[in-house]
C-alpha positions in Angstrom: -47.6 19.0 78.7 -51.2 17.9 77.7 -53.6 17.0 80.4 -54.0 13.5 79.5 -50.5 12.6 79.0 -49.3 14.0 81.9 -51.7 12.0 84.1 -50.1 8.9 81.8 -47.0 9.8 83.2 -47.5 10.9 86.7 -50.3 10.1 89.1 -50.4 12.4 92.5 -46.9 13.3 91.9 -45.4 9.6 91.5 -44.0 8.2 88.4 -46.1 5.3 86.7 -43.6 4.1 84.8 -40.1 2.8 84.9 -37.2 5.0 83.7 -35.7 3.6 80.1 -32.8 1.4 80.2 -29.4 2.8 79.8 -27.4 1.0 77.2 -24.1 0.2 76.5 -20.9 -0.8 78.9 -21.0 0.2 82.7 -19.0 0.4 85.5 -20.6 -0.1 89.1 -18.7 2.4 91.5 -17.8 2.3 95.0 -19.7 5.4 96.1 -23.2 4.7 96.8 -26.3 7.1 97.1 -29.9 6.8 98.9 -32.9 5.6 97.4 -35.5 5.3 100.1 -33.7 3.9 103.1 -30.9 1.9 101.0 -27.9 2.8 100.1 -27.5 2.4 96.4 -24.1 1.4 94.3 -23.3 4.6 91.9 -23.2 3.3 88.5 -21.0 5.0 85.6 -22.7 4.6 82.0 -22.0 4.7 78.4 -21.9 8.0 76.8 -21.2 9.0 73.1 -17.8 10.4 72.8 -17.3 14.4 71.9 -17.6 14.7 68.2 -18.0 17.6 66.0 -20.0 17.6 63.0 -21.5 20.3 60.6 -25.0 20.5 58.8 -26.6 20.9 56.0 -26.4 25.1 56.8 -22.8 24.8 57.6 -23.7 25.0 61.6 -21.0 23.1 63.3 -23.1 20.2 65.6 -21.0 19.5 68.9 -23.2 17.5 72.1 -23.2 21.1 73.2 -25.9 21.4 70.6 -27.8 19.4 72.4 -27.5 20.5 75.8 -31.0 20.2 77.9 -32.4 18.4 74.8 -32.8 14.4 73.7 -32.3 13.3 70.5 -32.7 10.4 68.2 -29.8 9.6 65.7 -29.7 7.3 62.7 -27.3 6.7 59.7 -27.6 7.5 56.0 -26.1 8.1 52.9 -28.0 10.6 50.2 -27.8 8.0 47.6 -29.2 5.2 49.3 -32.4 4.1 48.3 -35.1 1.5 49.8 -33.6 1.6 53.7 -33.1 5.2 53.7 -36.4 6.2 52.2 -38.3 4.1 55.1 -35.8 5.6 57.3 -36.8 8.8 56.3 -40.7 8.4 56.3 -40.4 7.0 59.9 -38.6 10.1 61.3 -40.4 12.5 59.3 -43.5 11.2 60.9 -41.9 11.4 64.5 -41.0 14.7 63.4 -43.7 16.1 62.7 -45.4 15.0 66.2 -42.9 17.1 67.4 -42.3 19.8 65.2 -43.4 22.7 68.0 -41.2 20.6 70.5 -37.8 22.4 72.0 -36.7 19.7 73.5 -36.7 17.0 71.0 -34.1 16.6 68.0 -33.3 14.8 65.2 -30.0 13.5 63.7 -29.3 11.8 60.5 -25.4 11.6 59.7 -23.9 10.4 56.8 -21.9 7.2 56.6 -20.8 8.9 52.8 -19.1 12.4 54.0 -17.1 12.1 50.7 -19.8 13.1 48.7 -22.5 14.0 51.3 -21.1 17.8 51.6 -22.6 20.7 53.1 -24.0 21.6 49.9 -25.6 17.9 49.2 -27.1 17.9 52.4 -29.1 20.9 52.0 -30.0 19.8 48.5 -31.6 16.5 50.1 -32.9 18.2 53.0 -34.7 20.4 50.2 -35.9 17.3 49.1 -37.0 15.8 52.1 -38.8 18.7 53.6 -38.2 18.1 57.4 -41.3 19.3 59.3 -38.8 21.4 61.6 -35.6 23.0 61.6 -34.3 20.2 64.8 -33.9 17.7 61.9 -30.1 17.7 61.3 -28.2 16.3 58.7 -24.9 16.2 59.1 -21.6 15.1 57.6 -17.8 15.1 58.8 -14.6 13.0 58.2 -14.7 9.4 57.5 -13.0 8.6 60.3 -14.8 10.5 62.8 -17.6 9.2 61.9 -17.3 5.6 61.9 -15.6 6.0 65.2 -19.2 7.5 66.7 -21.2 5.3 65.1 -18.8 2.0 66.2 -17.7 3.5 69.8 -20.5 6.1 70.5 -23.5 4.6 69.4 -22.5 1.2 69.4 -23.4 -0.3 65.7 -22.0 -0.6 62.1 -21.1 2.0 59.8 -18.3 1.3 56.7 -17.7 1.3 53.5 -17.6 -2.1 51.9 -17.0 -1.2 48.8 -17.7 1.6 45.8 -21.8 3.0 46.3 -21.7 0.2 49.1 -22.2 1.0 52.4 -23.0 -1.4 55.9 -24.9 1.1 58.4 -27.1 -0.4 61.5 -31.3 0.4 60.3 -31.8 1.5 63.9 -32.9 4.7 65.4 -31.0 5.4 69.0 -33.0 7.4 71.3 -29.9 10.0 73.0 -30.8 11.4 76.9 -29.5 15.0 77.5 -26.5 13.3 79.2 -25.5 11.4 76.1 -26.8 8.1 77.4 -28.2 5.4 75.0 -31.6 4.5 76.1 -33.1 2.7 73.1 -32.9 1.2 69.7 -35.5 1.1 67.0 -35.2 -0.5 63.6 -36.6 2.3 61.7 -38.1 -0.3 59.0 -40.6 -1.8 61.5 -43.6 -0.4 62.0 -44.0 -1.6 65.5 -40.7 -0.2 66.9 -41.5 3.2 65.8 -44.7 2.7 67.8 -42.5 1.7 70.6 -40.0 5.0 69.8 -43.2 7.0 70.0 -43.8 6.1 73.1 -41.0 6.3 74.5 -39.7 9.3 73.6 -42.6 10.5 76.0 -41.5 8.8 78.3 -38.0 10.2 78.4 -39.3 13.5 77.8 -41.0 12.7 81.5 -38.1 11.5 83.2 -36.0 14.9 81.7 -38.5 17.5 82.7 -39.2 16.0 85.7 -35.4 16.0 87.1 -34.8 19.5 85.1 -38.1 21.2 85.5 -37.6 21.6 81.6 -40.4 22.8 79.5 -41.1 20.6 76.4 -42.4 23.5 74.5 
């Protein structure tokens, strides 16, 4: 981790800043655990379902794929034009900034899987040039798909009609225990500022309960 930023994150061995929000339903348990000298209610979070997706090399993409990692999802179609492209130029740049990073992925999965095969994907992956090989693009069954995107990740994903397709414009930053902990509308400048950030910041609170290296 670069000098600077790790003294951003942690002074003297204390975190500066607050953990992300976890989004999504929750349950509040009976067990409790210690924080300090108070005893803490356990609380059980949203996490995205098990799904099992392939990319645009034929890999099959399972949240084992993602194990020790953190992610950032969105949805797309390969024919989709004006969202999609500022879509695409926002990840690309976050991808890039993290192009020599291990720990940090990048998921793009098609709300069009009847004509978004393996074989288009890699075509507009060609295209597209992703800055690293952790930029995934992947495709599955319809049904599976809109499933994860309405009861994984919590937003819209259907087909409304021929070439017409309702899909959320945000960005959802995934913790390594499939947790939501943010969502970006990847057409505003300012939110991928914010995503920026906190990505870091995420990328603190892993390594520092995992002793992961980012690179």
């Amino acid at each position: 981790m670069p000098g600077f930023l790790y003294y951003l994150l942690v002074s003297k061995g204390k975190n500066r800043y607050l953990n992300l929000p976890v989004y999504g339903p929750k349950t509040v348990l009976k067990t409790t655990h210690k924080v300090g000298h108070n005893d803490v209610p356990d609380t059980l979070y949203h996490t995205l379902p098990d799904f099992k997706l392939t990319d645009q090399d034929g890999n099959t993409v399972t949240p084992k794929t993602f194990s020790k990692k953190i992610f950032i999802a969105n949805f797309f179609y390969t024919h989709c034009k004006g969202l999609c492209d500022q879509m695409n130029t926002s990840i690309n740049q976050l991808a890039t900034g993290y192009a020599v990073s291990k720990m940090v992925y990048f998921v793009s999965i098609s709300v069009d899987p009847q004509r978004d095969s393996v074989k288009a994907l890699k075509n507009y992956a060609n295209i597209i040039k992703p800055p690293s090989a952790r930029w995934l693009f992947l495709t599955g069954d319809t049904a599976s798909i809109y499933s994860l995107a309405h009861n994984g990740f919590l937003v819209n994903a259907l087909q409304a009609g021929k070439d017409n397709f309702i899909y959320s414009d945000k960005l959802m930053l995934i913790d390594e225990d499939m947790r939501i902990r943010g969502y970006y509308s990847g057409a505003s400048t300012s939110d991928m500022i914010k995503l920026g950030d906190e990505i870091k910041v995420l990328i603190k609170e892993e390594v520092l309960k995992n002793d992961t290296p980012m690179y």
